[in-house]
C-alpha positions in Angstrom: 22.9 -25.4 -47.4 23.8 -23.6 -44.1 21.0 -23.4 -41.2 21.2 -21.3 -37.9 18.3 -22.2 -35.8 16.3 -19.5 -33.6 16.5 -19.5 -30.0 13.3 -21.8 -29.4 12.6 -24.9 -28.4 11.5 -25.8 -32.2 12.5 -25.1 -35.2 11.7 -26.2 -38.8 14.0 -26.5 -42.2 12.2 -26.0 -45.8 13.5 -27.0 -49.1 11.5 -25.5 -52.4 12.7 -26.8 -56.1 11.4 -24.3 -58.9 9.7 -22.5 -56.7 8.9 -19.5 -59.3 6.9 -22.6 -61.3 4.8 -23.6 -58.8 1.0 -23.3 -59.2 1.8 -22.6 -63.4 -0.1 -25.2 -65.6 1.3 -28.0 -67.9 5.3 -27.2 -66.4 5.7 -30.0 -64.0 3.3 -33.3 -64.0 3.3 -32.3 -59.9 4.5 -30.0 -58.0 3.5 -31.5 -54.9 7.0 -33.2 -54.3 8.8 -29.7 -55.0 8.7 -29.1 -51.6 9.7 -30.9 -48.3 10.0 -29.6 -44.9 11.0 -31.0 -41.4 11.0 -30.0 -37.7 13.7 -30.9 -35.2 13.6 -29.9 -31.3 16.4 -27.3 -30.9 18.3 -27.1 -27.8 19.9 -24.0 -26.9 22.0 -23.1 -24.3 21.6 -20.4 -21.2 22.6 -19.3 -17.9 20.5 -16.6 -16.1 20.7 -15.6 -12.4 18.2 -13.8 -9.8 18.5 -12.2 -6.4 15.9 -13.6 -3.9 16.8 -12.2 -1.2 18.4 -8.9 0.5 17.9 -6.3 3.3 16.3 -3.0 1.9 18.3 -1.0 4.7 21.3 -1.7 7.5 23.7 0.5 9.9 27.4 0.6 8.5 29.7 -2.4 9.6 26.8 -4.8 10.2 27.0 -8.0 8.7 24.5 -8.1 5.4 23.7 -11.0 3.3 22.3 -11.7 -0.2 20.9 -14.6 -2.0 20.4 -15.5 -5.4 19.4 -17.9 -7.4 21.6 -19.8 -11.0 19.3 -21.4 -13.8 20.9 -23.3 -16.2 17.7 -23.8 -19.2 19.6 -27.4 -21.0 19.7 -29.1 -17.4 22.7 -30.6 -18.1 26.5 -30.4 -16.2 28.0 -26.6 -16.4 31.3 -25.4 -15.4 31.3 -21.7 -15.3 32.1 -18.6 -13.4 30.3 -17.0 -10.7 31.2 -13.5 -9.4 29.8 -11.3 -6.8 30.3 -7.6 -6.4 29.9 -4.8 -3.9 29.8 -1.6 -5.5 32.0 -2.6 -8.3 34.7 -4.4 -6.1 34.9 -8.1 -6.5 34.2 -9.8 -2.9 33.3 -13.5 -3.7 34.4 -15.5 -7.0 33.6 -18.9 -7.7 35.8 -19.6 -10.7 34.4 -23.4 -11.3 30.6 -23.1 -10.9 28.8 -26.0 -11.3 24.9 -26.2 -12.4 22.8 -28.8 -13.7 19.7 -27.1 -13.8 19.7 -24.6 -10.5 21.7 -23.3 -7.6 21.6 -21.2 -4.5 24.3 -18.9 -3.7 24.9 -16.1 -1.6 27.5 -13.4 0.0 27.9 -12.2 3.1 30.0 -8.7 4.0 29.5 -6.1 6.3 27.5 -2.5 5.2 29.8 0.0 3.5 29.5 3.4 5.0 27.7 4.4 2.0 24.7 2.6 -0.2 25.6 -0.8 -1.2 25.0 -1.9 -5.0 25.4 -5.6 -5.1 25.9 -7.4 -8.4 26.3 -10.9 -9.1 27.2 -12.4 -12.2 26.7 -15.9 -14.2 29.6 -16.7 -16.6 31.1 -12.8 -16.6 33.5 -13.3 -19.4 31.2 -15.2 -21.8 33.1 -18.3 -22.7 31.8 -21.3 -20.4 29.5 -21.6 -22.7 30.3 -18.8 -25.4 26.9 -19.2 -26.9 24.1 -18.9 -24.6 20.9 -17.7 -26.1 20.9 -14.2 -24.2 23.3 -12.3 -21.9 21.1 -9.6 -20.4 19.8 -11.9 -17.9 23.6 -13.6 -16.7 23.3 -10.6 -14.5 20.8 -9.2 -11.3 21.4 -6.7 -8.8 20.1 -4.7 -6.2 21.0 -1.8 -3.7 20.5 -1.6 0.1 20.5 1.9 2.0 22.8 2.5 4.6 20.8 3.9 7.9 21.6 6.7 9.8 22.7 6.0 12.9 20.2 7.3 15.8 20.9 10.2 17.9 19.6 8.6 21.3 21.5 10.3 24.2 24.8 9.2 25.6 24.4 6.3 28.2 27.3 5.6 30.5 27.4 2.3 32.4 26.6 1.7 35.7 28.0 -0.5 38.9 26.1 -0.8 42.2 26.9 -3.5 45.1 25.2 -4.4 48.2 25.8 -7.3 51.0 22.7 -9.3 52.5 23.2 -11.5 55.4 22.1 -12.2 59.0 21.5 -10.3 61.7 23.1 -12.8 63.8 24.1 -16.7 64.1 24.8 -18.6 66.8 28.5 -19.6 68.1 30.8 -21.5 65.2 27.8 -21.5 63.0 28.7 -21.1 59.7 27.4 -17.5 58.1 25.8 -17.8 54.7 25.5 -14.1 53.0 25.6 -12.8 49.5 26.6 -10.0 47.0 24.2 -8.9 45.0 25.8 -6.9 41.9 23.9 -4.6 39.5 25.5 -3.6 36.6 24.2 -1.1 33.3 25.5 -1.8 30.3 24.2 0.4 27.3 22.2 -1.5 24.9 23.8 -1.6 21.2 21.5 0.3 18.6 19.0 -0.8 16.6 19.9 -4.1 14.6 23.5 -4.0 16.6 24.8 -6.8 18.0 24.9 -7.3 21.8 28.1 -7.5 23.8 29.4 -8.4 27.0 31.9 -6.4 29.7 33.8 -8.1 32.0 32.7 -7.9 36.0 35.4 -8.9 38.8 34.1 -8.8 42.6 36.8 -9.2 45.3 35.4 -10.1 48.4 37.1 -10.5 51.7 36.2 -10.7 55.4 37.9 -9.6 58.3 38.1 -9.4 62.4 36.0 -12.5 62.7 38.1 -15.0 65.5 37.1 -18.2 66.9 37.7 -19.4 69.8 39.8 -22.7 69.9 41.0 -23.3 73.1 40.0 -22.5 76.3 41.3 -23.2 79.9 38.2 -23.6 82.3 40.6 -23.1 85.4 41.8 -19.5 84.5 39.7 -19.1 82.1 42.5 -18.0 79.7 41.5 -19.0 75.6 43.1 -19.2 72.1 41.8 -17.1 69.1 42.2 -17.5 65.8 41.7 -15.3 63.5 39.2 -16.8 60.4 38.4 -15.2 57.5 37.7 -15.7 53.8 39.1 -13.7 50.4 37.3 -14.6 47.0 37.3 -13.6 43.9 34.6 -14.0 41.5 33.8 -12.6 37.8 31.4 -12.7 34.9 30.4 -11.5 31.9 27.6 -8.5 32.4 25.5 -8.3 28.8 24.7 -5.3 27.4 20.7 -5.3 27.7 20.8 -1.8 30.1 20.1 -2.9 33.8 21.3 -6.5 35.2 21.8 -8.4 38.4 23.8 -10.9 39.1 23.6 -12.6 43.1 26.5 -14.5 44.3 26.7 -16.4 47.5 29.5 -16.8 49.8 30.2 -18.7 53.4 32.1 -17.6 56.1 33.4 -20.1 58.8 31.8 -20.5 62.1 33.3 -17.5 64.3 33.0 -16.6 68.1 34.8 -15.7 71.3 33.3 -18.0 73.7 31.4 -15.5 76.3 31.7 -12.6 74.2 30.1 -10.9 71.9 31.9 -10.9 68.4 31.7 -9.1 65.4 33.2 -9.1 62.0 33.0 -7.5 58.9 32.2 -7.8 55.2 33.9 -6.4 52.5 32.7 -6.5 49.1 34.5 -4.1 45.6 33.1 -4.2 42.6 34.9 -3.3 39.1 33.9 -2.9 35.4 35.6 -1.2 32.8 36.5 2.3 34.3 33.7 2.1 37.2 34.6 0.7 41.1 31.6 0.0 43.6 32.5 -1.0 47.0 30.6 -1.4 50.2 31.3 -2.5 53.9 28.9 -4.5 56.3 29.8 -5.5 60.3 27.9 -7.8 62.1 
């Protein structure tokens, strides 16, 4: 006697023995024992998978990512296969995927120019294990619409420098002043990623002297020439208007008995744009 047991978690086995008799009078002196059944718990293998989670919509190139879930019904140690798909083009394979009873998995890839039909499939070639009670659910998928990217206007960037300092300081005072730099950098579209452009400032100072020596008898002096030359630089982000200040100090200057003036140079760049200005005090 051969038996192939359903797909349940139970399943019973009956034996009959002149069954065609049974319930005829004067045959059999009982035909009570002519029949004897018995129930054993079944346990049947199968692997099913689910997507939990996935965008409904993103812009083409951004990075998109789905989750899904493995079952595995006995609870017990499988190797199998795992594959995910992008509209019908392998992009993750886990060719020994182990589950005991469930797993979390998920794929990451950047938006197609097109809709994206994601598939992922549980033991794809039906052999770890061959005999699973159903193979409709090994797979899930889901699709995720590709949005049209908006038509806002064209927005250039944008450089603008300016200089505060003192009116005036007193002789070999040092001169505290800064550069204020505003920069516009477009902000990406929506669900973009933000990025940064590079900012350099040169700033340099010149005709500022000081006096360091001086003859009280002829009144004849020595002057020096002092002056500064920076450079600075930074990473301007792209959230549309910014300001950055940065503070510089010039050496004490002066001409003893005169009144002395210098000047303040400060030029800007970023990508293709130059800003420049010039202050003398």
């Amino acid at each position: 006697m051969f038996w192939h047991p359903f797909n349940q978690a139970k399943d019973g086995l009956t034996g009959i023995i002149n069954r065609d008799e049974i319930g005829k009078v004067h045959q059999e002196t009982t035909y009570a024992d002519n029949i004897v059944s018995a129930e054993t718990v079944v346990e049947f293998q199968d692997l099913s998978v689910q997507i939990l989670d996935y965008p409904q919509e993103a812009y083409a190139g951004n990075p998109v990512t789905v989750k899904a879930k493995v079952f595995n019904s006995t609870g017990k140690m499988v190797v199998t296969k795992l594959v995910w798909k992008v509209n019908g083009s392998v992009i993750k394979e886990i060719p020994n995927f182990d589950i005991i009873s469930e797993y979390e998995s998920a794929v990451t890839f950047n938006m197609p120019n097109s809709t994206a039909n994601v598939t992922v499939e549980v033991n794809p070639d039906h052999n770890a294990p061959p005999d699973e009670a159903s193979w409709e659910n090994n797979i899930d998928s889901c699709s995720i619409s590709r949005l049209a990217e908006p038509n806002a206007p064209f927005e250039d960037s944008c450089l603008e420098v300016g200089i505060q300092a003192p009116a005036s300081v007193d002789y070999w005072k040092n001169i505290d002043f800064t550069v204020v730099v505003k920069t516009f950098v477009p902000p990406p579209p929506p669900g973009g990623y933000h990025y940064t452009v590079p900012v350099s400032l040169d700033v340099n100072t010149s005709g500022g002297y000081v006096t360091t020596l001086y003859n009280t008898v002829d009144g004849s002096m020595n002057n020096v020439e002092n002056t500064i030359s920076e450079h600075r630089s930074y990473a301007a982000p792209s959230v549309g208007w910014s300001t950055v200040t940065l503070s510089f100090t010039q050496p004490g200057l002066g001409i003893k008995g005169q009144e002395h003036h210098f000047t303040i140079e400060a030029m800007a760049r970023m990508e293709d744009k130059t800003a420049g200005t010039l202050k003398r005090f």
